[in-house]
C-alpha positions in Angstrom: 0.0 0.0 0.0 2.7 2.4 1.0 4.5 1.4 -2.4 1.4 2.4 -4.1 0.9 5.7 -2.6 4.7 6.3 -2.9 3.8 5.9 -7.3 1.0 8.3 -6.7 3.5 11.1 -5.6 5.9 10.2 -7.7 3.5 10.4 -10.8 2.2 14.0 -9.8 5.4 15.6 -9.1 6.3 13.8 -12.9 3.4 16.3 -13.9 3.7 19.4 -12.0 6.4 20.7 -14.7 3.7 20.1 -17.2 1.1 21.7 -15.5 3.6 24.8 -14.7 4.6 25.1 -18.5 0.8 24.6 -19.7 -0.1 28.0 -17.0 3.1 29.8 -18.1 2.8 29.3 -22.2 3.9 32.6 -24.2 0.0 32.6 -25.2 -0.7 33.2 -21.1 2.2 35.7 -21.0 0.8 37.7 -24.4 -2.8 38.1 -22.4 -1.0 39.5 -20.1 0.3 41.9 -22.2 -2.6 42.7 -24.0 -3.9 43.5 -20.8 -1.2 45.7 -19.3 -1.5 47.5 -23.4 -5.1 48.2 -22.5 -4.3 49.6 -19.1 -2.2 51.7 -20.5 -3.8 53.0 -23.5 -6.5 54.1 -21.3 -4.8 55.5 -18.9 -3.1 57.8 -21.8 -6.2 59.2 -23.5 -10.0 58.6 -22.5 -10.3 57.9 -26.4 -8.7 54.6 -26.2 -11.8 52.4 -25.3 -14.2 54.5 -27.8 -15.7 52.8 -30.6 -14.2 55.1 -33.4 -10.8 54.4 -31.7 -11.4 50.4 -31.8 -12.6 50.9 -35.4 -9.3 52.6 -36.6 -6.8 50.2 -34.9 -8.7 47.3 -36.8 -8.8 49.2 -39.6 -5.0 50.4 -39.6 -3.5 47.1 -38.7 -5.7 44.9 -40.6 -3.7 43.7 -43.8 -0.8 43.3 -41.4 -2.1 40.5 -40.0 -3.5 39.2 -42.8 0.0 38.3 -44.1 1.0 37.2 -40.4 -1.0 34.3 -40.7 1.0 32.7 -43.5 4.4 34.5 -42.0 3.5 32.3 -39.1 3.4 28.8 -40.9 6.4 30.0 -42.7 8.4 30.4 -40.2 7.4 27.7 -38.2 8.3 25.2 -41.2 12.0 26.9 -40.7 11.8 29.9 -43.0 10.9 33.1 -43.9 9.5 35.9 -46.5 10.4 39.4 -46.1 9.0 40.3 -49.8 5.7 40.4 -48.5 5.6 44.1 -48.3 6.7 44.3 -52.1 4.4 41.8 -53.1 1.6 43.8 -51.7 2.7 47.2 -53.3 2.8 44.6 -56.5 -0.2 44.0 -56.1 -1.5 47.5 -55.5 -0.1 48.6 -58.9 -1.3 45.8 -61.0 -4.7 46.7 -59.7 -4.0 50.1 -60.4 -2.8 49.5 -64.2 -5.6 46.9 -64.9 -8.9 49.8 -63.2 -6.8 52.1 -65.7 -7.2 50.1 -68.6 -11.3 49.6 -67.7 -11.1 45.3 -66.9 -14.0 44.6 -65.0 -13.1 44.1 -61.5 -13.9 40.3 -60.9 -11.4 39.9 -63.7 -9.0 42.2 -61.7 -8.7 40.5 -59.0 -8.2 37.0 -60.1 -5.4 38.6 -62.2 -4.0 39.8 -58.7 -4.8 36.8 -56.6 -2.8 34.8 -59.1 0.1 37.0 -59.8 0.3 37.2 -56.3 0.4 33.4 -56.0 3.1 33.1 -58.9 5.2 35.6 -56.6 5.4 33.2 -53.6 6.0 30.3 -56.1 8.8 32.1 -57.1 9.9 32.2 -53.7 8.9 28.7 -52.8 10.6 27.2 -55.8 14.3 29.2 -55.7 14.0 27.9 -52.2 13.1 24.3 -52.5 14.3 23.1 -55.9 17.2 25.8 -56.0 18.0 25.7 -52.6 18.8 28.9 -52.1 18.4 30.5 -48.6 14.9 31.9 -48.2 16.4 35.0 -46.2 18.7 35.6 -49.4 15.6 35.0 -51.5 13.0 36.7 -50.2 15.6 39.8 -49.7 15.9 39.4 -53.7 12.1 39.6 -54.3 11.4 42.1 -52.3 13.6 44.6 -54.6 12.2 42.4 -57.4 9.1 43.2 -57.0 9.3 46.8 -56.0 10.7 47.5 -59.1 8.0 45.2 -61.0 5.7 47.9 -59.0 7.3 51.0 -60.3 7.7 49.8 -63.9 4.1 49.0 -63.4 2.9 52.4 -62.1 5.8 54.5 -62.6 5.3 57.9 -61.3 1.4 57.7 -61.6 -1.2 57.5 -58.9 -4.3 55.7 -59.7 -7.7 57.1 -57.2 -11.4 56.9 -57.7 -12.2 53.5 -57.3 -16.0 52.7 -57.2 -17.1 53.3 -54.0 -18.4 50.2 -53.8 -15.3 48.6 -53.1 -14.0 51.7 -51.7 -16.7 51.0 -48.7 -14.6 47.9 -48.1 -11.5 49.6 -47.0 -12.7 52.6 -44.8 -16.6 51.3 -43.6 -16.8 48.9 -40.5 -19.0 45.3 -41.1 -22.5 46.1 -40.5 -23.9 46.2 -36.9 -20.2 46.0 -36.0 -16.8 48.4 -34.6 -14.6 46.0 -36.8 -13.0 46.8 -40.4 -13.8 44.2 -43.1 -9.9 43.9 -43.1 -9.6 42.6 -39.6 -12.7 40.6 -40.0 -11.5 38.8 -43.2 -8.2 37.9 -40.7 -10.3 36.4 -38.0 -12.1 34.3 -40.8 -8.9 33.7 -41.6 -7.0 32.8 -38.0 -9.9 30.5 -37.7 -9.1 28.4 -41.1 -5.4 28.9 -40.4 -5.7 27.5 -36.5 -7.7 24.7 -38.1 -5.5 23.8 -40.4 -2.1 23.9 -38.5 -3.4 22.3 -35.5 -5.9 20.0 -36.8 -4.6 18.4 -39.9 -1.7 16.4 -41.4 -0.6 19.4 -43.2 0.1 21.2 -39.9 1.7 18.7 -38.5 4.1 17.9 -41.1 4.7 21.9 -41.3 5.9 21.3 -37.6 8.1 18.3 -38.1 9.9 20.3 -40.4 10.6 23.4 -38.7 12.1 20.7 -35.8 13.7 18.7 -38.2 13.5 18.9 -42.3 16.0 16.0 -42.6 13.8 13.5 -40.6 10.9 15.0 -42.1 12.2 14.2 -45.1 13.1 10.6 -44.2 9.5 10.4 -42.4 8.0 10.7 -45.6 6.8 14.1 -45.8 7.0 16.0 -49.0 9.1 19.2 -47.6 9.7 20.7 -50.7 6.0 20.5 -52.1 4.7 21.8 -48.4 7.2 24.5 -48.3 6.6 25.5 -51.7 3.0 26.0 -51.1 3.5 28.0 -48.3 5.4 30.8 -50.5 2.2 30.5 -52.4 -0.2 31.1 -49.7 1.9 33.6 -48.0 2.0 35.3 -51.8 -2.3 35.0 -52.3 -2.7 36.5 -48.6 0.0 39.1 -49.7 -1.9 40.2 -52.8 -5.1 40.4 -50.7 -3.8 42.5 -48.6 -2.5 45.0 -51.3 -6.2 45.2 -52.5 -7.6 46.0 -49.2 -4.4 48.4 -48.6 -5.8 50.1 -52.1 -9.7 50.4 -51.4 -8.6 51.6 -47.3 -6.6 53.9 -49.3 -8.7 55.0 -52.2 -4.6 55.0 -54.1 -2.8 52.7 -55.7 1.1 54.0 -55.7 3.8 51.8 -56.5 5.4 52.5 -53.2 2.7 51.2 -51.3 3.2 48.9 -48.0 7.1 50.0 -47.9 8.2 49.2 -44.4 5.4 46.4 -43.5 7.5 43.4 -43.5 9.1 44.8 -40.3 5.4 44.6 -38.7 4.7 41.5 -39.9 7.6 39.5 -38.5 7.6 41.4 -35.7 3.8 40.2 -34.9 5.0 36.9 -35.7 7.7 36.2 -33.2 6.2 38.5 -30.5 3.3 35.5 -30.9 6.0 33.1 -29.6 6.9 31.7 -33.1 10.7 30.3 -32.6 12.6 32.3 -35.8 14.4 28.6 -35.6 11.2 27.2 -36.4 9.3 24.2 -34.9 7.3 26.2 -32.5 4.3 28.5 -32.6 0.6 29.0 -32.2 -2.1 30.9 -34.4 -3.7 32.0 -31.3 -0.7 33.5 -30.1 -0.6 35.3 -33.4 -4.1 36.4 -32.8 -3.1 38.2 -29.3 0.1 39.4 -30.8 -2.2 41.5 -33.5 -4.1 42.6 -30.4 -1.0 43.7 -28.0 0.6 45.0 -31.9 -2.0 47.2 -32.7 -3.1 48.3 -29.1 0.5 49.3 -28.6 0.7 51.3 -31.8 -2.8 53.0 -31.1 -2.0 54.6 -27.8 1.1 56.2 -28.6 -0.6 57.5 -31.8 -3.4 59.1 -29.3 -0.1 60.6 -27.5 2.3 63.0 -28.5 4.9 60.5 -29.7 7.0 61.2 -32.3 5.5 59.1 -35.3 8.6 58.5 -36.9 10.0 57.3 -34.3 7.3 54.4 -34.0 9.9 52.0 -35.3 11.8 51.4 -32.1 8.6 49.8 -30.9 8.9 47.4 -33.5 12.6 46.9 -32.8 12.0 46.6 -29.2 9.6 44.1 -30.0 11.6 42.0 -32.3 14.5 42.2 -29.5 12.4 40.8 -26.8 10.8 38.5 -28.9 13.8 36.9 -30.2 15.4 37.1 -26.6 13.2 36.2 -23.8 11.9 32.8 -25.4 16.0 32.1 -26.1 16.7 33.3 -22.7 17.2 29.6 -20.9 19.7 28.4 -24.0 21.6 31.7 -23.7 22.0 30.4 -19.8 22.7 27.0 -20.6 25.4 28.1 -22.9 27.4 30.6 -20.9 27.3 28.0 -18.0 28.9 25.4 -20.5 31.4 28.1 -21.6 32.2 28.7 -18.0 32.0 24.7 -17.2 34.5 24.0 -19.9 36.9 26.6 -19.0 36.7 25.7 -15.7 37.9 22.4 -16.5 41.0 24.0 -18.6 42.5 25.6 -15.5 45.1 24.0 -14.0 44.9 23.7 -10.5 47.9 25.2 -8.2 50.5 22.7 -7.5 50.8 21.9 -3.4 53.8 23.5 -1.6 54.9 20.8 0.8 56.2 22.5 4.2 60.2 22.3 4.6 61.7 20.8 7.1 63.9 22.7 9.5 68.1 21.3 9.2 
């Protein structure tokens, strides 16, 4: 009986790591957050927690996450795309040239959607079949693509869009505080958190952010999964251009300059490992939240605007840090172990003995 019982213990001390690790997740941390944003947003200006106020921080950070969501699965899988932004201002232009030219605009946008998806297959296949680094790719395409925009565009600015689409970009969904942007990415989070936690495809995109190599030998087709991801992250790219146009009522070729930064910030500040294998769509989902909140109160402040990008650094620092935090311990500690062991120690003096 005592034996018995002595198992019991044993078992639920075995689980109270688990239990600690399931309490402290990044996802219970980035309520937190969220929290401590809305504290202080309020505190700053009584128009934090106004409806007008909610409307414009869905409505200025909604294409952002829109291309987070693929960012995430991306990144997850062991890579990344930084010519999201490029894509987007792609986008933007070719919707531009194509209104100019008097296409319908059901025609327009499936021209958009699949250049857009031939831009991420670009990506995907220099990546996989190539095997170039996606860093050094996706650095490539983002010039390549700007300058697809300004040969595109050039100089020109394309405006007056029918209001009907228009509506889209700066009108909240009916009976609602929310932009159609930012309710297209929660219709979107939701298909996303389906798909990575729910189906063989999410799984596999796991495996291979822990370990492509094994993934490989496991059976799973890295190349096409990866590949499809550049596509994905290229369609949600292109969508987001078109919303960035209508919120805009402009299509420029310099359009969405500066968004990849926001977009892989959002990403790791979710708890997404830049070495890939870990992440969440619901910590994406509070990471828009504590994102956008963030931004939103110091733009009801006197902040310097310009300076609004050492919010985004800051995040990106702590984001990469803090979940690193432990190896960086672990690795000093083996430095100092190991050079520890290097030391000589001092040779004994015997005492001398009196002649």
């Amino acid at each position: 009986m005592e034996l018995e019982d002595l198992r019991t213990r044993l078992r639920a001390v075995s689980r109270k790591p688990d239990n600690l690790r399931r309490v402290l997740r990044w996802e219970t941390g980035l309520v937190v957050v969220v929290i401590a944003v809305a504290i202080l947003g309020s505190s700053l200006s009584s128009e934090f927690f106004t409806a007008n106020n909610f409307f414009n921080l869905t409505l200025n950070n909604g294409e952002i996450a829109i291309m987070a969501l693929p960012m995430t699965l991306i990144i997850i899988s062991g890579e990344i795309d930084l010519s999201v932004e490029s894509t987007l201002g792609m986008s933007s232009a070719l919707l531009g040239v194509l209104y100019l030219h008097k296409l319908p605009m059901i025609l327009i946008f499936v021209i958009v959607a699949v250049v857009g998806a031939l831009a991420g297959a670009v990506n995907g296949l220099l990546v996989t079949r190539v095997g170039l680094p996606s860093l050094a790719v996706t650095i490539g395409t983002l010039a390549l693509y700007r300058g697809i925009a300004l040969i595109l565009l050039g100089p020109k600015t394309v405006a007056n869009f029918p209001a009907t689409y228009t509506n889209v970009g700066v009108e909240a969904i009916p009976h609602t505080d929310l932009s159609w942007s930012m309710g297209i990415f929660i219709v979107l989070a939701v298909i996303f958190g389906i798909v990575l936690h729910a189906t063989p495809y999410g799984r596999s995109v796991y495996a291979m952010g822990d370990n492509a190599e094994a993934a490989l030998y496991a059976g799973i087709r890295v190349k096409r999964i990866k590949t499809s991801l550049f596509v994905i992250s290229g369609l949600a790219s292109a969508l987001a251009g078109v919303l960035f146009t209508f919120r805009l009522n402009t299509a420029v070729q310099d359009n969405g300059t500066g968004l990849s930064l926001d977009v892989v910030a959002i990403v790791l500040l979710a708890g997404v490992s830049i070495f890939g294998g870990k992440g969440s769509i619901a910590g994406v989902f509070l990471a828009v939240l504590a994102f956008a909140g963030l931004q939103n109160a110091l733009l009801l402040t006197n902040f310097n605007q310009e300076a609004t990008g050492l919010v985004t650094g800051g995040l990106l620092l702590v984001s990469v840090f803090v979940p690193n935090a432990a190896m960086f311990v672990r690795y000093i500690r083996g430095v100092a172990s190991r050079a520890a062991r290097r030391t000589p120690e001092p040779a004994l003096s015997l005492p001398r003995k009196d002649t």
